[in-house]
N, C-alpha and C positions, 0 to 999 in steps of 0.2 A: 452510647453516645448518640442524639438524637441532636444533629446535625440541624439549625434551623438558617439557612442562605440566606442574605442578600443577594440578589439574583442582580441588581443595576448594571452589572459585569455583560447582560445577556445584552444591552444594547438598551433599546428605546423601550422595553416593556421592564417595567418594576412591580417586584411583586416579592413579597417572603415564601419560601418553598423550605418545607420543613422531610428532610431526608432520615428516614430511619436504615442505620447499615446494620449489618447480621453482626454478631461477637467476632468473627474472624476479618471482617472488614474493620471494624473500632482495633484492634490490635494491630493492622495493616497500616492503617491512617498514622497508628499511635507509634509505631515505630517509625514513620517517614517525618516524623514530627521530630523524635526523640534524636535519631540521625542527623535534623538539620535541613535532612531534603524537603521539606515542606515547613510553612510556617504555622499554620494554622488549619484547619478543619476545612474550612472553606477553600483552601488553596487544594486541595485534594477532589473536589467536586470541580473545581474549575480545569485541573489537567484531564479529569476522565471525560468532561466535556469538548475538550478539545480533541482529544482523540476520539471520542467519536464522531464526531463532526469528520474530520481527518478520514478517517474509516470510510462513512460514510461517502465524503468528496470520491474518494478512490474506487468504492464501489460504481458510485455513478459516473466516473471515467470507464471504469471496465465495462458496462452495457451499453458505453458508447459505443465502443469499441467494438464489444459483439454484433453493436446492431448495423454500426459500418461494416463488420466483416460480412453478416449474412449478407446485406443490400450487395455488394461485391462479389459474391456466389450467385445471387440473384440475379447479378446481372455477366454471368458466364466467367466472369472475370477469376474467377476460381481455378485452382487445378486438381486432377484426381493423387491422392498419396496412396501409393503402392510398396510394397518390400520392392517391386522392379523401379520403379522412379523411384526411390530412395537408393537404390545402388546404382542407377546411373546416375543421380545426383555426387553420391560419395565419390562414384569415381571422375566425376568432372573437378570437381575441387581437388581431388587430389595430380589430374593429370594437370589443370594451371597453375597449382600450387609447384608443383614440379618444371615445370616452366618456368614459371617467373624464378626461381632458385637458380635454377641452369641459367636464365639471364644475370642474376647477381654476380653470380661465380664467372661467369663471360666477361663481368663489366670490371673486376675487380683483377683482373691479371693484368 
């Protein structure tokens, strides 16, 4: 199956884009076809482009993200993680969690 696109979908650029898929993708397409989940040929090019778009968006959130975290180590705003601040950590949570329980149990008699 040598897929030939109408591509107008892509927005303000038109153009035919002719897709050759491998025998296990044409069987893939053909059964999302045969199920119903898909209509057409083209309908199968159109979700794998959204999810990579998708993908991609998310990618480029995540090395936001990274590059806010580094600037934020950069700028001291960081902390050191240790096995010792990870068990004072553990056990801060569990001594206000124990806390705030002792209060419920207070508030509730």
């Amino acid at each position: 199956m040598d897929t030939t696109l109408d591509t107008r979908f892509l927005g303000s650029y038109s153009c035919l884009v002719e897709v050759n898929l491998t025998p296990d993708q044409r069987a893939f397409v053909r059964q999302a076809i045969e199920s119903g989940r898909l209509l057409r040929e083209e309908d199968a090019i159109k979700e794998a482009l959204s999810l990579w778009e998708e993908r991609e968006r998310t990618r480029a959130e995540i090395l936001a993200a990274v590059d806010e975290a580094e600037a934020s180590l950069g700028r001291g705003e960081g902390r050191s993680i240790t096995q010792e601040s990870m068990r004072e950590l553990a056990e801060d949570v569990k001594r206000r969690g124990r806390a705030r329980l002792a209060a419920e149990q207070q508030n509730s008699r």
